[in-house]
KOLZADO-809676 format. One record per residue (C-alpha): residue in three letters; x, y, z. Coordinates in steps of 0.05 Angstrom, whole numbers. Layout:
N
resn X Y Z
Ala X Y Z
...
This chain:
476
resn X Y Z
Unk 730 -98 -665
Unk 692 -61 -604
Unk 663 -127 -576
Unk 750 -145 -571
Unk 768 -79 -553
Unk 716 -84 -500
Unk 750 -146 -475
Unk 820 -116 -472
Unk 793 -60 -434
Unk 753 -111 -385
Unk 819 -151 -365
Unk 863 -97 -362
Unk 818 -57 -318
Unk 819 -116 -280
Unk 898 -113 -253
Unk 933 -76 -211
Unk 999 -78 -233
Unk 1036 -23 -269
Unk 1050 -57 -333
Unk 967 -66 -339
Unk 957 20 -323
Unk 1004 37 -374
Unk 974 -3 -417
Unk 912 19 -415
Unk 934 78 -418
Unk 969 65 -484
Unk 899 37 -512
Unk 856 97 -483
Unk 907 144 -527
Unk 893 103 -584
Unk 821 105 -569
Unk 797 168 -540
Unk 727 157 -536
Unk 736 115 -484
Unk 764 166 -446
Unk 716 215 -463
Unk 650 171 -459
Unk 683 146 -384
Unk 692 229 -367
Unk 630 238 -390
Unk 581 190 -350
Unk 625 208 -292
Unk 602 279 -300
Unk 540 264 -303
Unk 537 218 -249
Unk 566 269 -203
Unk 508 310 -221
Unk 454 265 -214
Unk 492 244 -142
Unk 481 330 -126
Unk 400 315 -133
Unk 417 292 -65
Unk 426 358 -27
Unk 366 382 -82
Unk 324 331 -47
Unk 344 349 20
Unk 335 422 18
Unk 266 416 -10
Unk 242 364 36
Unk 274 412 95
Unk 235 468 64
Unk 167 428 59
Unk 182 403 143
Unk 179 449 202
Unk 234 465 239
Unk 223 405 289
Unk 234 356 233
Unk 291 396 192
Unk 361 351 211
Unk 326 282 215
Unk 321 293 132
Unk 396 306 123
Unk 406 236 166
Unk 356 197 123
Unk 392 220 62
Unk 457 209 84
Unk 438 139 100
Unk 398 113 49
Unk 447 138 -3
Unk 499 87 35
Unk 458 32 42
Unk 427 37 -40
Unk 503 49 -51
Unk 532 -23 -35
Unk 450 -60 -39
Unk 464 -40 -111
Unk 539 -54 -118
Unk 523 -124 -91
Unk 457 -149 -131
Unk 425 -86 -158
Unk 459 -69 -214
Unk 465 -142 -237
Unk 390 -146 -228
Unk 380 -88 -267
Unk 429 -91 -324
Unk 457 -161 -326
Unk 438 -209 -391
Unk 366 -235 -375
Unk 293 -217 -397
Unk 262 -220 -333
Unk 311 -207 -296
Unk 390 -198 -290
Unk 432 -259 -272
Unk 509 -243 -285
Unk 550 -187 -261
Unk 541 -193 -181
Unk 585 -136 -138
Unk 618 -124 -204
Unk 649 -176 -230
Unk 639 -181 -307
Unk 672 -248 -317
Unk 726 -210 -368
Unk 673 -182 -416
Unk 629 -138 -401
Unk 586 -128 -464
Unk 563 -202 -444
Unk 559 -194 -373
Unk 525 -126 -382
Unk 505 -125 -453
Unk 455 -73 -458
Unk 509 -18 -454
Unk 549 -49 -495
Unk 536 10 -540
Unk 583 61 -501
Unk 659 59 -503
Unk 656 84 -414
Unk 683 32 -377
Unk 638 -12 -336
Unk 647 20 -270
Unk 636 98 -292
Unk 561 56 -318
Unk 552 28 -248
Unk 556 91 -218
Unk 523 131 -261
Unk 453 76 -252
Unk 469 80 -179
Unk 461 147 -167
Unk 395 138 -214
Unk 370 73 -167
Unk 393 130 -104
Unk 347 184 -134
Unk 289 135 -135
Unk 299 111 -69
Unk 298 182 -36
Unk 227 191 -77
Unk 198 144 -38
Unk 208 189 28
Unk 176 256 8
Unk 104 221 30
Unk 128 198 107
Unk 162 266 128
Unk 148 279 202
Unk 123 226 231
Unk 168 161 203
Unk 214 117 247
Unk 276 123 231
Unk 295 42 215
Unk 242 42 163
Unk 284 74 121
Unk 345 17 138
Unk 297 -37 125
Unk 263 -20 63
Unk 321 7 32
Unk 357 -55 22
Unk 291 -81 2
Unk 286 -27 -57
Unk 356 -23 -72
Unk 370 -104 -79
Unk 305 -125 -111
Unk 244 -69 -119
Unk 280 -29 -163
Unk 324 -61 -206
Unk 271 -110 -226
Unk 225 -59 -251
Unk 279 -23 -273
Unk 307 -68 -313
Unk 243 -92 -347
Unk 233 -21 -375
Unk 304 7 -389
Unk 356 -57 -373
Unk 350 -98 -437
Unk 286 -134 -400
Unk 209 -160 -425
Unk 184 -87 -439
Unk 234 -61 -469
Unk 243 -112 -515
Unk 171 -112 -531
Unk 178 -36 -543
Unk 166 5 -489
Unk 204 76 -493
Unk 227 112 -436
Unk 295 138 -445
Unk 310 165 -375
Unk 263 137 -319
Unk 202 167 -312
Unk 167 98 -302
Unk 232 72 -283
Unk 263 111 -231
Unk 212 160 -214
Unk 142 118 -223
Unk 173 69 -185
Unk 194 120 -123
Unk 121 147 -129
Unk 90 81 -115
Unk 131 61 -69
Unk 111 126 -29
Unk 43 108 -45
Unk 49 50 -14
Unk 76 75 49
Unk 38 133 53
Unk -29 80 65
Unk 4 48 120
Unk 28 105 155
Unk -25 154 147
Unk -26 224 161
Unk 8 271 205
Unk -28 287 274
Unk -67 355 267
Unk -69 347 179
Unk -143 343 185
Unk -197 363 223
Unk -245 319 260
Unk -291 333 194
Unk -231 304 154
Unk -224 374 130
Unk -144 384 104
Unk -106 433 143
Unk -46 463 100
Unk 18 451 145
Unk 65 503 121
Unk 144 487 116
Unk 186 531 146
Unk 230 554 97
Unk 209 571 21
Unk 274 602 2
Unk 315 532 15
Unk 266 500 -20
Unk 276 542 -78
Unk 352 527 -76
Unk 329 453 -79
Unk 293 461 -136
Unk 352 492 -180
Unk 395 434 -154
Unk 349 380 -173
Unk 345 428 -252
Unk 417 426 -244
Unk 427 347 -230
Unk 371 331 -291
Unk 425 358 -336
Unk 463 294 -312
Unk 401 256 -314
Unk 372 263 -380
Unk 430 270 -421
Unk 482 233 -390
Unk 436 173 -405
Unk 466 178 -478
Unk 527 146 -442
Unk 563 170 -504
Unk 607 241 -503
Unk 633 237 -574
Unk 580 243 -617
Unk 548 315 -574
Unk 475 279 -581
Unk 477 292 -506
Unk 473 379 -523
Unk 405 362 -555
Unk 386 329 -492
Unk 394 389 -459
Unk 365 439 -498
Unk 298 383 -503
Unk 301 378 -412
Unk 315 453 -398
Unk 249 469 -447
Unk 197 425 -414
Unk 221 447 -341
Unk 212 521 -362
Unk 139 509 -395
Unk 130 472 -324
Unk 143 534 -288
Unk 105 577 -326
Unk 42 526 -332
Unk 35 517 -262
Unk 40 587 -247
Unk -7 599 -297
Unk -57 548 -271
Unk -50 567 -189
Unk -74 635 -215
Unk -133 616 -247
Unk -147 579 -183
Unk -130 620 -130
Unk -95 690 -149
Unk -44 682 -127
Unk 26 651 -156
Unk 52 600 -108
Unk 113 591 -90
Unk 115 509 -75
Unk 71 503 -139
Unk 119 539 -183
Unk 178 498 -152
Unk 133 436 -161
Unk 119 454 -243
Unk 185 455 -252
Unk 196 381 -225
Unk 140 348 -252
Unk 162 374 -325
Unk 227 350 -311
Unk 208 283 -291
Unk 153 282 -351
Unk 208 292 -412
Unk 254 245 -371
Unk 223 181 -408
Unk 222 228 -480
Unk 279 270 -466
Unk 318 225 -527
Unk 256 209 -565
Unk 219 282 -575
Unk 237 353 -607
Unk 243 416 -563
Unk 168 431 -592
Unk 141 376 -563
Unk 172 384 -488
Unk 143 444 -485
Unk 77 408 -495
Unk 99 351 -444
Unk 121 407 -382
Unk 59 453 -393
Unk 16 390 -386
Unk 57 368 -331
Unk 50 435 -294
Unk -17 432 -302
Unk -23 362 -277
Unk 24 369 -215
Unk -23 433 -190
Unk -93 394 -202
Unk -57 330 -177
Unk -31 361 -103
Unk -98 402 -95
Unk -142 340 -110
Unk -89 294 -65
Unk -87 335 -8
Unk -161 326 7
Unk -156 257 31
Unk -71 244 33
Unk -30 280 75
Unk 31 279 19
Unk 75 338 47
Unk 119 359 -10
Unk 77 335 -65
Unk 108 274 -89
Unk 50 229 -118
Unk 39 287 -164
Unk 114 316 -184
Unk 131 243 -194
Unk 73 193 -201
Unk 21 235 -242
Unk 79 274 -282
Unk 120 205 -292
Unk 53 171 -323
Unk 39 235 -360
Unk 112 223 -391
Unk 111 156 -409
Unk 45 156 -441
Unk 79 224 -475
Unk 127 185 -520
Unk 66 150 -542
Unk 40 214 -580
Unk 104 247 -595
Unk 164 202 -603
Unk 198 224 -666
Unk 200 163 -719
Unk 276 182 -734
Unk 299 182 -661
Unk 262 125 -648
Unk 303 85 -704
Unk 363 115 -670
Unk 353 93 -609
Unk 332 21 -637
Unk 271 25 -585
Unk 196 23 -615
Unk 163 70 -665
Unk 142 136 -679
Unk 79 171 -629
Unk 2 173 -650
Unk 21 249 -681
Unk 69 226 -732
Unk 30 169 -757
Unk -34 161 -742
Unk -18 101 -706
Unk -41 81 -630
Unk 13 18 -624
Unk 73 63 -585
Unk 20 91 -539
Unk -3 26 -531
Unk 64 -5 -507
Unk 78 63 -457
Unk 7 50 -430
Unk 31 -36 -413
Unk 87 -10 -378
Unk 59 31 -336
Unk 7 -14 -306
Unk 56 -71 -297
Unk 111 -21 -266
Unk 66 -2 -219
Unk 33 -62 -197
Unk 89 -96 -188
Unk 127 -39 -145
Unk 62 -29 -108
Unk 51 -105 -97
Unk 121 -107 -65
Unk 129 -48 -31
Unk 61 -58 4
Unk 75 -123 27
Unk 148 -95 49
Unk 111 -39 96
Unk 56 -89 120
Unk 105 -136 141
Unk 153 -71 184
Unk 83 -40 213
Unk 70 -116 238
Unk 142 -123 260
Unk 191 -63 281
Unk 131 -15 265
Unk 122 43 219
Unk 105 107 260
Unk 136 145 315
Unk 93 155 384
Unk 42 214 383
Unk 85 249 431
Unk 158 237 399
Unk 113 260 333
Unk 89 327 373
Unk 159 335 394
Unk 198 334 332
Unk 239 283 299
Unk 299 311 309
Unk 298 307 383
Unk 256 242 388
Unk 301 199 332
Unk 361 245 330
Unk 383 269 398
Unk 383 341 377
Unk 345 392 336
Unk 362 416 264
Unk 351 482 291
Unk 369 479 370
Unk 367 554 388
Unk 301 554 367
Unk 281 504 416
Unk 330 496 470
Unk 328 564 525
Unk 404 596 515
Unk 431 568 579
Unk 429 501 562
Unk 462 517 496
Unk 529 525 524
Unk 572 468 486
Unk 533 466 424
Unk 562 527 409
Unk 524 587 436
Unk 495 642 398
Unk 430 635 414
Unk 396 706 451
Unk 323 688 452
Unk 286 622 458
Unk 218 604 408
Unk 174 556 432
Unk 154 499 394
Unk 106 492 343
Unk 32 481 374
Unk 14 405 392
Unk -43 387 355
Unk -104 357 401
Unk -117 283 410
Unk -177 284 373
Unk -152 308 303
Unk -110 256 270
């Protein structure tokens, strides 16, 4: 009966005339969870879609005020481009019928039935495109991972070029091998959100361009000594923190794709417990290290906790994500201090993502409930229930092969720009800001521009600040 009513819904979604929408209509009132599973992932995918100004605010935090508008630009732009990569070939890649890899449902079309054409959702009652854009936004939030590793001194067309590479084949392979109906998951691997498989997979691809790029100019000393480089504004960065908190609450439990049964409230509760033991963790651990309680650090616990319970956020009780985002707090503040000596990774992203999203993965391995693994039909209980080291073992597989695959591509990807259209911005358009050098103006032009010359950008400006100083030649 669902497989058929699936099939009415698919071909009468299809038409445009009148007859068709009142029909539907007709059915939706005779089946309301359609309507409410559809309303549902739509919610959610609108707040997953508002991690993009979280992302933005804390990456213009993290820059200096030279750099703060090129960031709103990037974003802006690579959410377009993922945004019809992935209507195109992305989501057919990532959840089309096929173990490897997706082969039916390209820009849409689901041939009439979509639990065939897509048949790894066939388990919700939403309608096929409320499920596109809710993975979208998810392949979107990966994508804009990638970046936090290249900030400052990044040509702009990287992001063009690479984006269509990650959007159309990077990650919705890997995606789909982990959470799309693909190898791993079928062999048992658990990750009910993405932290291998949105967020591992934006951490390596940073990794990847963050060795071809290499630091900014003035990071570290001659010595190789790191030199912090502070961002200019903590308080937006804090506001981008809440928003990403925020968005997760569309991430996490709108991944139940289901609003009638309220399994998506436990979701919650399970998300909103590891973030806080995050915070608290990482607090906890900057003290012990340095008196004092940082600001970026405590911003940073909470992210790496919230990307660590993304893979168990359906698979664990509250008691054990409180476990999962106090170790990832403690990871992502050990992680950006040990980083930082020798990778100039300005807002922390191989640790809030990478280290926390293997930390998470390898979490369902220990604590995955036996019940909610039978209930979400994925693998078996964690090494605490039973005693047994087989789930652990399957987390561990995917995590190698994620990432070797993702680094394998995206390496080759940023070899082949650096040899081509190039990678990094000239030492002087680098000591001058981005904004000006890719952008044509400054985030922040009163600060830089004397007040006479800001008549027709709209005046207000009383005082001019001089730029931030130029680093010398010699320290790189």
């Amino acid at each position: 009966m669902d497989k058929q009513r699936g099939r009415i819904f698919a071909t009468l979604t299809t038409t445009r005339a009148a007859g068709g929408r009142r029909l539907l209509g007709m059915l939706a009132a005779l089946d309301p969870s359609v309507g409410i599973d559809t309303i549902w992932v739509i919610v959610a995918g609108v707040l997953v879609m508002f991690m993009q100004a979280g992302f933005a605010f804390l990456e213009i935090g993290f820059s200096r005020q030279k750099n703060a508008g090129t960031v709103i630009a990037k974003i802006l732009t690579n959410f377009s481009i993922s945004a019809i990569s992935y209507w195109a070939v992305g989501f057919a890649f990532a959840f089309g019928a096929g173990k490897l890899i997706g082969h039916k449902g390209f820009f849409l079309h689901d041939y009439g039935d979509p639990d065939k054409t897509f048949p790894i959702m066939g388990f919700s009652h939403a309608t096929i495109t409320a499920k596109f854009f809710f993975q979208f936004v998810f392949a979107a939030v990966s994508l804009a991972i990638v970046w936090g590793t290249t900030l400052e001194r990044i040509k702009f067309g990287v992001y063009v070029i690479y984006a269509i590479v990650f959007s159309c084949v990077i990650y919705p392979i890997g995606s789909h091998w982990v959470f799309g109906g693909g190898w791993l998951q079928q062999h048992g691997m658990q990750d009910f959100a993405g932290s291998t498989a949105v967020h591992l997979i934006g951490a390596v691809g940073a990794f990847a361009a963050l060795l071809h790029l290499g630091p900014r100019r003035g990071k570290y000393t001659v010595e190789g000594q790191p030199r912090a480089i502070p961002g200019h504004n903590m308080p937006l960065f804090g506001l981008g923190v809440l928003i990403l908190w925020l968005g997760w609450f569309g991430f996490n439990p709108g991944s139940t794709l289901i609003g009638t049964d309220g399994r998506f409230a436990d979701v919650v509760v399970v998300t909103n417990l590891a973030a806080a033991a995050g915070v608290l963790a990482a607090l906890g651990t900057m003290w012990l290290k340095t008196k004092t309680f940082d600001i970026g650090m405590a911003g940073n616990g909470a992210i790496a906790a919230l990307v660590a319970i993304t893979a168990g956020s359906g698979y664990v009780a509250p008691w054990a994500a409180i476990v999962i985002g106090a170790v990832a707090g403690v990871i992502v503040v050990v992680g950006v201090l040990a980083i930082d000596k020798k990778l100039d990774d300005p807002v922390g992203a191989l640790s809030a993502h990478g280290l926390a999203g293997i930390w998470g993965t390898l979490a369902c391995g220990l604590f995955t409930s036996p019940r909610l693994a039978t209930l979400n039909g994925v693998g078996k209980g964690g090494l605490v229930y039973n005693g047994d080291f087989t789930q652990l073992g399957h987390q561990a597989l995917g995590v190698v092969v994620v990432f070797a695959f993702v680094f394998s591509l995206s390496w080759l990807t940023f070899w082949v720009i650096k040899h081509t259209y190039g990678m990094r911005v000239t030492p002087e358009e680098e000591d001058n800001g981005l904004d000006i050098s890719e952008h044509g103006m400054y985030g922040y032009p009163e600060q830089f521009i004397p007040a006479p010359e800001l008549v027709g950008y709209g005046g207000g400006a009383y005082r001019t600040v001089p730029p931030a100083p130029i680093a010398s030649t010699s320290e790189v």
